[in-house]
Legacy VTK file of the C-alpha trace (Angstrom):
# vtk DataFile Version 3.0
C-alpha trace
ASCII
DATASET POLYDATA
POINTS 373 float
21.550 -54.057 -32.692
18.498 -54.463 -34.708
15.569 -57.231 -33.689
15.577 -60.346 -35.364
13.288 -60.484 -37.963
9.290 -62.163 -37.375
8.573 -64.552 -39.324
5.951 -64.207 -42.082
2.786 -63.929 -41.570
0.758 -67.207 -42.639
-0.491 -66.820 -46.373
3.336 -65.644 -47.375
2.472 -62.275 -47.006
5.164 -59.546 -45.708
4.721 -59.614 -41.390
2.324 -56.600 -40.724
2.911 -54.214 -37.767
3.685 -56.029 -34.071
-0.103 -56.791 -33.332
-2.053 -55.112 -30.111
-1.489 -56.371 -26.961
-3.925 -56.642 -24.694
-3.429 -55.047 -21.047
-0.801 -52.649 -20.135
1.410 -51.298 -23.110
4.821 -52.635 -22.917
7.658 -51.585 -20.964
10.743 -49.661 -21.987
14.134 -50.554 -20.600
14.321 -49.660 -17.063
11.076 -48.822 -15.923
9.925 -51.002 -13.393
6.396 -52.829 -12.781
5.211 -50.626 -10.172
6.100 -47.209 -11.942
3.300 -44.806 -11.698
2.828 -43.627 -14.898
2.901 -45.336 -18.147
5.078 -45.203 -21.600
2.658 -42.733 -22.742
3.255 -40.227 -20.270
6.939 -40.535 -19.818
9.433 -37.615 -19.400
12.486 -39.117 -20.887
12.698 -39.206 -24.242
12.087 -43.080 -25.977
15.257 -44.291 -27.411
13.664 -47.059 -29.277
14.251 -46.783 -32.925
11.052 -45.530 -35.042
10.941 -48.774 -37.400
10.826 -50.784 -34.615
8.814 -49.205 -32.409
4.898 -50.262 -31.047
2.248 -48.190 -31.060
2.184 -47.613 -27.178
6.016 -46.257 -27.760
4.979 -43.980 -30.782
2.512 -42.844 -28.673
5.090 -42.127 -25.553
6.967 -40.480 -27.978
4.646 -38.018 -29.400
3.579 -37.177 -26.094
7.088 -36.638 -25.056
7.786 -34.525 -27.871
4.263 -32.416 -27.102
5.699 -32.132 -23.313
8.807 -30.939 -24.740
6.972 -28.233 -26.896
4.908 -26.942 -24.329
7.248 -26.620 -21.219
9.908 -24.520 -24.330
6.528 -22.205 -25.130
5.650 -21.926 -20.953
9.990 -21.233 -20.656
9.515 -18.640 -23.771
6.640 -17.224 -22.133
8.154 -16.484 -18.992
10.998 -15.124 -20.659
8.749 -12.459 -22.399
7.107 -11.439 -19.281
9.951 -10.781 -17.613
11.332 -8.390 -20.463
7.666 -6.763 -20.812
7.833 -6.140 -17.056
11.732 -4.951 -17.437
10.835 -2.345 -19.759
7.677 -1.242 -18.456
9.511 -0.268 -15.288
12.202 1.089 -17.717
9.562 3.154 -19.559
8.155 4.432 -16.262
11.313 5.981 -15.579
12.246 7.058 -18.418
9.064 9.466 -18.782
9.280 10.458 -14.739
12.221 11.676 -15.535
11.243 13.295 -18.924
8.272 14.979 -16.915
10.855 16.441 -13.794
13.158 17.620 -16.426
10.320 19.320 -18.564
9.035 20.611 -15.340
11.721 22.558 -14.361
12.862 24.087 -17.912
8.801 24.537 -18.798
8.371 28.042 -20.946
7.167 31.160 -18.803
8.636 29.209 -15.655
9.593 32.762 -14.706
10.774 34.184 -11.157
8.334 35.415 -9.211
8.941 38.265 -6.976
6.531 38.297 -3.708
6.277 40.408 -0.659
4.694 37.830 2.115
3.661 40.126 4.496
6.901 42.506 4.822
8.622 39.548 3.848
10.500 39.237 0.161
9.889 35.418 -1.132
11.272 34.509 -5.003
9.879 31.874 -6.326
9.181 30.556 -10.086
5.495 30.563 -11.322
5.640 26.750 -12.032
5.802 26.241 -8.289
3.304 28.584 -7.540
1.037 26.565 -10.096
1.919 23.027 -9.307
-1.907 22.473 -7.390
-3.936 22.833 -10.502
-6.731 24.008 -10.274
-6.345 25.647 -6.947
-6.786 29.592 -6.272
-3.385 29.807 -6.252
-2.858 28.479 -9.085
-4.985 31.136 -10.575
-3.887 33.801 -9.044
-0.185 33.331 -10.711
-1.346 31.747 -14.151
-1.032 34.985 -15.974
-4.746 36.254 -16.396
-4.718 38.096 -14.076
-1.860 39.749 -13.419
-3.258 43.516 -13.710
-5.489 41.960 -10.528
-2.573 41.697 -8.448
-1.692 43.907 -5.198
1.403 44.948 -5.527
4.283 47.475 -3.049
6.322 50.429 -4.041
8.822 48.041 -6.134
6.264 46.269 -8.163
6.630 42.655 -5.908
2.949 40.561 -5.780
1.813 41.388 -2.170
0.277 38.583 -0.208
-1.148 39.441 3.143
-0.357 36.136 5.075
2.150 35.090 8.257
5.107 34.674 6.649
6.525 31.390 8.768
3.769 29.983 7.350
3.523 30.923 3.879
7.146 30.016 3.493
6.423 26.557 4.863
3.757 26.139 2.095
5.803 27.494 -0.728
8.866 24.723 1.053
6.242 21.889 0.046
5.042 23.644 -3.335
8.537 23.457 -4.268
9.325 19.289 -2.889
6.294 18.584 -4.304
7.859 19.743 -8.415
10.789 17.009 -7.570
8.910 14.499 -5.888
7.813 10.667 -7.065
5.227 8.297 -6.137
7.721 6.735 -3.721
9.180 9.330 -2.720
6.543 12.010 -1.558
6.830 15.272 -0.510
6.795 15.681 3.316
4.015 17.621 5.006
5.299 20.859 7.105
5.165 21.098 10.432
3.376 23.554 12.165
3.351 24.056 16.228
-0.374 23.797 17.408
-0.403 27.285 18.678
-0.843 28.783 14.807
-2.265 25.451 13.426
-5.326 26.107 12.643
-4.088 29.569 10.889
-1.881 27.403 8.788
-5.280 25.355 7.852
-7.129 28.389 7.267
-4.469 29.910 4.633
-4.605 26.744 2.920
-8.397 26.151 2.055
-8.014 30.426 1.220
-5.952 29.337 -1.587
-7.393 26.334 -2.514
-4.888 23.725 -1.869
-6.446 21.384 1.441
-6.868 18.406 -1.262
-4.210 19.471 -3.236
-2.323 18.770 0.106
-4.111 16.215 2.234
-5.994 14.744 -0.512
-3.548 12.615 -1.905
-0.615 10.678 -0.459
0.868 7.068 -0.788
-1.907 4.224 -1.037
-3.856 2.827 1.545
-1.447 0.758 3.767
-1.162 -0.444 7.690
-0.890 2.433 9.259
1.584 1.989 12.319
3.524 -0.600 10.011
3.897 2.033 7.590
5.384 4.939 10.026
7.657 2.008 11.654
8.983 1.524 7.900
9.642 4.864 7.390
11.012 5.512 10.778
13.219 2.381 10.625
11.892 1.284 14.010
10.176 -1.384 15.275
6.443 -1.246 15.000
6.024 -2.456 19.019
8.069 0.784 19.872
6.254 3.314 17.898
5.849 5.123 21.576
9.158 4.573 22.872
10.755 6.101 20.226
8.414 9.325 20.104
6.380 8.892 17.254
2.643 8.075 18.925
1.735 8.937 22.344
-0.817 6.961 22.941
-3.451 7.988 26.549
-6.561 6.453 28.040
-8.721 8.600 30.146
-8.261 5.830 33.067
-6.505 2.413 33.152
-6.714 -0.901 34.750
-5.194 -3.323 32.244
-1.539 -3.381 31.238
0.667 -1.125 32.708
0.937 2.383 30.978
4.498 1.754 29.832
3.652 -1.403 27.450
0.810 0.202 25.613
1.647 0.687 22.829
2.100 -2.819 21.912
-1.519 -2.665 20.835
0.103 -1.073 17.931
2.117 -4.115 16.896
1.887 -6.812 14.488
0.071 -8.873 16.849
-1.106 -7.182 19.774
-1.114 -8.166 23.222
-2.267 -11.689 24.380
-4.666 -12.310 26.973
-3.752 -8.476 28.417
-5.326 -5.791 26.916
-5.383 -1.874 27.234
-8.933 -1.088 29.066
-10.384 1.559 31.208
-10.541 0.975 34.827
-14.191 -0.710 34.711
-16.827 1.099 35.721
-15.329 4.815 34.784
-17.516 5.737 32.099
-17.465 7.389 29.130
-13.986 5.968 28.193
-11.690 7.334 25.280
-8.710 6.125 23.932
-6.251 8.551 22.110
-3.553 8.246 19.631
-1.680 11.092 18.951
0.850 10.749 15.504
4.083 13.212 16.430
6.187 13.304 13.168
3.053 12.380 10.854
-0.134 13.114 9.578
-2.852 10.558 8.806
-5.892 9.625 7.771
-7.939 6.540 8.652
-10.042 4.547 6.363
-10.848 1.637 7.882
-9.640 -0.171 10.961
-9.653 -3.687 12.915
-10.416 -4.154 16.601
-9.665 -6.935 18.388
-11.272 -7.454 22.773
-9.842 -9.386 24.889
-11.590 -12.819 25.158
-12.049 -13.683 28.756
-13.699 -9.850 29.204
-15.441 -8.882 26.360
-18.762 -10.119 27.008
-18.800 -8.249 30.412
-16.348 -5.128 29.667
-16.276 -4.747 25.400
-18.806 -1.723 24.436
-20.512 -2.750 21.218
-19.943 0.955 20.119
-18.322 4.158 19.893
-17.748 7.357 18.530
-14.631 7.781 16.124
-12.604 10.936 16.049
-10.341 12.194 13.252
-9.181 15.554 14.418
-12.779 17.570 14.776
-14.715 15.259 12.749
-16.554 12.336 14.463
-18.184 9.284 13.085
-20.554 6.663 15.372
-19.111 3.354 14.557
-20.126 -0.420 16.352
-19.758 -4.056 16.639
-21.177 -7.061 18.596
-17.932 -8.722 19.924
-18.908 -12.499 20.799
-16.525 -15.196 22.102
-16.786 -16.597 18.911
-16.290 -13.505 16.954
-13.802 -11.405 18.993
-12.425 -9.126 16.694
-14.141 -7.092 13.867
-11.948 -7.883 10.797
-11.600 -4.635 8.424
-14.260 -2.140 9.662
-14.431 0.594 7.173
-14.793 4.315 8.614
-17.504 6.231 6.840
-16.084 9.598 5.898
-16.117 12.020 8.175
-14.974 14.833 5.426
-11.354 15.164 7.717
-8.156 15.833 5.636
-4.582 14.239 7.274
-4.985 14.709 10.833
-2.474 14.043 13.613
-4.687 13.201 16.501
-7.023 9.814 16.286
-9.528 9.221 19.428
-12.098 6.957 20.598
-15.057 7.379 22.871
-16.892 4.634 24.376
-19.996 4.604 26.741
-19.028 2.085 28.968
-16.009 -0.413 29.425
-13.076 -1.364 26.730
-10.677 -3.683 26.482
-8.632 -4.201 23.274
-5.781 -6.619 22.800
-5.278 -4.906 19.151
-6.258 -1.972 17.199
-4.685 -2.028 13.640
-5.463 1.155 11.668
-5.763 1.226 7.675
-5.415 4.458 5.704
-2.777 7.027 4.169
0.195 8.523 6.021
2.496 11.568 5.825
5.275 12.535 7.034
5.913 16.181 8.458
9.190 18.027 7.600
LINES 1 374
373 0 1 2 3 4 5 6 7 8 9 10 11 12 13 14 15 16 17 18 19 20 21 22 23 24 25 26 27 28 29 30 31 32 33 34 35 36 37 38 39 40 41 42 43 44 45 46 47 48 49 50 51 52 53 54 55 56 57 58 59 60 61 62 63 64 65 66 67 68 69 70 71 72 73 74 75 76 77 78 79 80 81 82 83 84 85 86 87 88 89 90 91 92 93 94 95 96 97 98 99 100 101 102 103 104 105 106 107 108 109 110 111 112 113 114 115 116 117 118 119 120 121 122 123 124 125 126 127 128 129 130 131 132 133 134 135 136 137 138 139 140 141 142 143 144 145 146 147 148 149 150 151 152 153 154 155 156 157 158 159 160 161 162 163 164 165 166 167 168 169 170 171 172 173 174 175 176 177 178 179 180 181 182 183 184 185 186 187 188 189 190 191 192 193 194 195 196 197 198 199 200 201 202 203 204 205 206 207 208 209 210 211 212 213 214 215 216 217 218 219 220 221 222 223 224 225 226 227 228 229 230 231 232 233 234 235 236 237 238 239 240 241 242 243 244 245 246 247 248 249 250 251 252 253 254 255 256 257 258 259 260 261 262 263 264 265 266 267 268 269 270 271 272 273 274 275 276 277 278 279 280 281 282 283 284 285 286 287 288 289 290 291 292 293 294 295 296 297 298 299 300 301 302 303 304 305 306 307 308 309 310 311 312 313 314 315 316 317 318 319 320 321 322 323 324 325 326 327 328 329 330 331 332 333 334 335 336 337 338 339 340 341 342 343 344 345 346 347 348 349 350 351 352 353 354 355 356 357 358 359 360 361 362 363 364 365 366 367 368 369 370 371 372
C-alpha cells in the first residue's frame, strides 16, 4: 500500500521531495543495524516504488542496476573467451590436419627407388625432403638428378650401412605424420656403430634437423616418468636411468635414484665416500635421449659446508662445461642454474665431475627429451 500523504509544506505550496537526512541513509526492510555495507551498495534489488523512493534508495538502485550490468558484460565476456579459445583449438586442427593430408598427396611426391649399400630401399621424395634445407634434402629435390650415382637398373646409389640408413629413413618417414604432441621417436642405435650413425647424419645434414628440435623445455625425469607411465622415484628400477658414482658413502646404492624424484631425499644424500677425490656422478638415459639446459642442485645441510664442492665440470655426452656455486646453510640449493651451451645435440649419457667431496639430496634436470624407437 502506498504512504500516507505529508502534509503541505508551510506557505501552501505542494510538499517537495522527503528532505536530507543527516547521518546514515535509511534502511530498507530487513537489513539490520550492524550490516556492513550500506543501501548504496546493496546486491538485492530495491523493491521500493520509484515515486516514493529517497535519494539514498535511488542511489542503491542505480548502483544495483550498474552491478547488474557489469557482472552480465564480465558473464558475456567469459562466454566469448571460451568460444575464441574453442575455435582456436578447432582451427589448429583443422589446418594440422589440412597440412598431413596435403603432405602426403603433395605433387611430384614420387617413389623413389634407392640402392643403400646392396640394399633396395623405396621411398617417396617428400620423405626424403622433409629436413629442409638439409643435404639430403638437396640431393632428392630434383636439381640434380643427372648428379646422382646410380647401379645397373637405374636405382640412386647411396654408399652407407644399411641398418642404419633404414633407421633414418624409419624417422624421416614418423616425422611426415607426426604432431607437436605427438613427436617422432628417435632410433635406437647399439653403441658399438653409434658414432657411425652420428657421422651419416651431420654427412647429410640432418643433426639439427634431428636433435635440434623436440618438445619444449620441461622437468626432465618428470617428463620420461610421464611418458613411461611410471613413477618418477623409480626411474632406475624400472630401467630407464642407471644412475653410478665413482665411490659411495651416503645412501645405499639401491635408493639412489630417489635424487631423481619430486623431492629428493631428506637429510640423506647421494655422496662420494669423503676423501676419494675427483668424484663424478653419472646418469645414463636408456630408452631416451636428452639434452640439458639448465638444472637445480640441492646439498645436504648438515654436510655441505665440510663435504659440498663449490664446482664442477658438466658433461653432455663429449662436450663439457665448468659450472659452480657457493652452497651456504642459508642458501643450500642453487635454484635454476642455467648450463651454458656446450654445442651437444640429444645425448644419452649426463655426468658430473667434482674435485673434492659431494653430497646432493636433489638434482632436478631442465631441458628437452626424446624418446628412442
Amino acid at each position: 500500500s502506498r504512504r500516507p500523504q505529508r502534509a503541505p509544506a508551510p506557505g501552501g505550496g505542494p510538499s517537495s521531495s522527503r528532505p536530507m537526512q543527516h547521518g546514515s541513509p535509511p534502511r530498507r526492510p530487513g537489513m539490520s543495524e550492524g550490516h556492513p555495507r550500506q543501501a548504496a551498495c546493496a546486491t538485492v534489488e530495491p523493491k521500493t516504488p520509484l515515486s516514493d523512493a529517497t535519494y539514498e534508495e535511488l542511489a542503491a538502485q542505480v548502483s544495483w542496476r550498474l552491478a547488474q550490468d557489469r557482472e552480465k558484460a564480465a558473464q558475456r565476456a567469459r562466454e566469448i573467451e571460451l568460444a575464441e579459445k574453442a575455435l582456436d583449438e578447432r582451427r589448429a586442427l583443422v589446418e594440422e590436419a589440412e597440412r598431413r593430408v596435403f603432405a602426403m598427396t603433395l605433387p611430384g611426391d614420387d617413389i623413389i627407388e634407392l640402392n643403400v649399400g646392396g640394399q633396395l630401399m623405396s621411398t617417396t621424395r617428400a620423405v626424403l625432403c622433409c629436413a629442409e634445407g638439409s643435404l639430403l634434402a638437396g640431393m632428392f629435390s630434383g636439381n640434380f638428378e643427372e648428379g646422382h650415382k646410380r647401379d645397373k637398373d637405374g636405382r640412386v646409389f647411396l654408399d652407407v650401412d644399411p641398418p642404419l640408413f633404414a633407421k633414418l629413413l624409419t624417422f624421416l618417414r614418423l616425422c611426415r605424420i607426426s604432431t607437436p604432441d605427438c613427436p617422432a621417436p628417435l632410433p635406437y642405435v647399439n653403441d658399438d656403430v653409434k658414432a657411425e650413425y652420428d657421422m651419416m647424419i651431420k654427412y647429410f645434414g640432418l643433426d639439427t634437423f634431428i636433435y635440434g628440435s623436440a618438445s619444449s623445455c620441461t622437468n626432465i625425469c618428470q617428463r620420461i616418468a610421464e611418458m613411461s607411465g611410471v613413477c618418477q622415484t623409480k626411474l632406475q628400477t624400472k630401467d630407464l636411468v642407471r644412475l653410478t658414482l665413482s665411490t659411495t658413502g651416503g645412501a645405499p646404492a639401491t635408493s639412489h635414484e630417489e635424487v631423481l624424484s619430486t623431492v629428493g631425499f631428506h637429510e640423506r644424500s647421494i655422496e662420494n665416500s669423503y676423501g676419494a677425490h675427483p668424484s663424478v656422478v653419472t646418469i645414463r638415459f636408456l630408452r631416451h635421449r636428452v639434452r640439458v639446459e639448465a638444472m637445480e642442485l640441492r646439498a645436504k645441510l648438515a654436510d655441505l659446508v665440510a663435504h659440498m664442492s663449490d664446482e664442477w665440470e658438466f658433461w653432455q655426452g663429449t662436450e663439457s662445461c665448468r659450472m659452480g656455486f657457493n652452497f651456504t646453510r642459508a642458501q643450500p640449493s642453487t635454484g635454476r642454474l642455467e648450463v651454458p651451451r656446450t654445442g651437444a645435440a640429444f645425448v644419452d649419457e649426463v655426468c658430473w665431475r667434482f674435485p673434492r667431496d659431494f653430497c646432493l639430496e636433489h638434482i632436478v634436470l631442465h631441458g628437452r627429451v626424446m624418446q628412442m624407437l
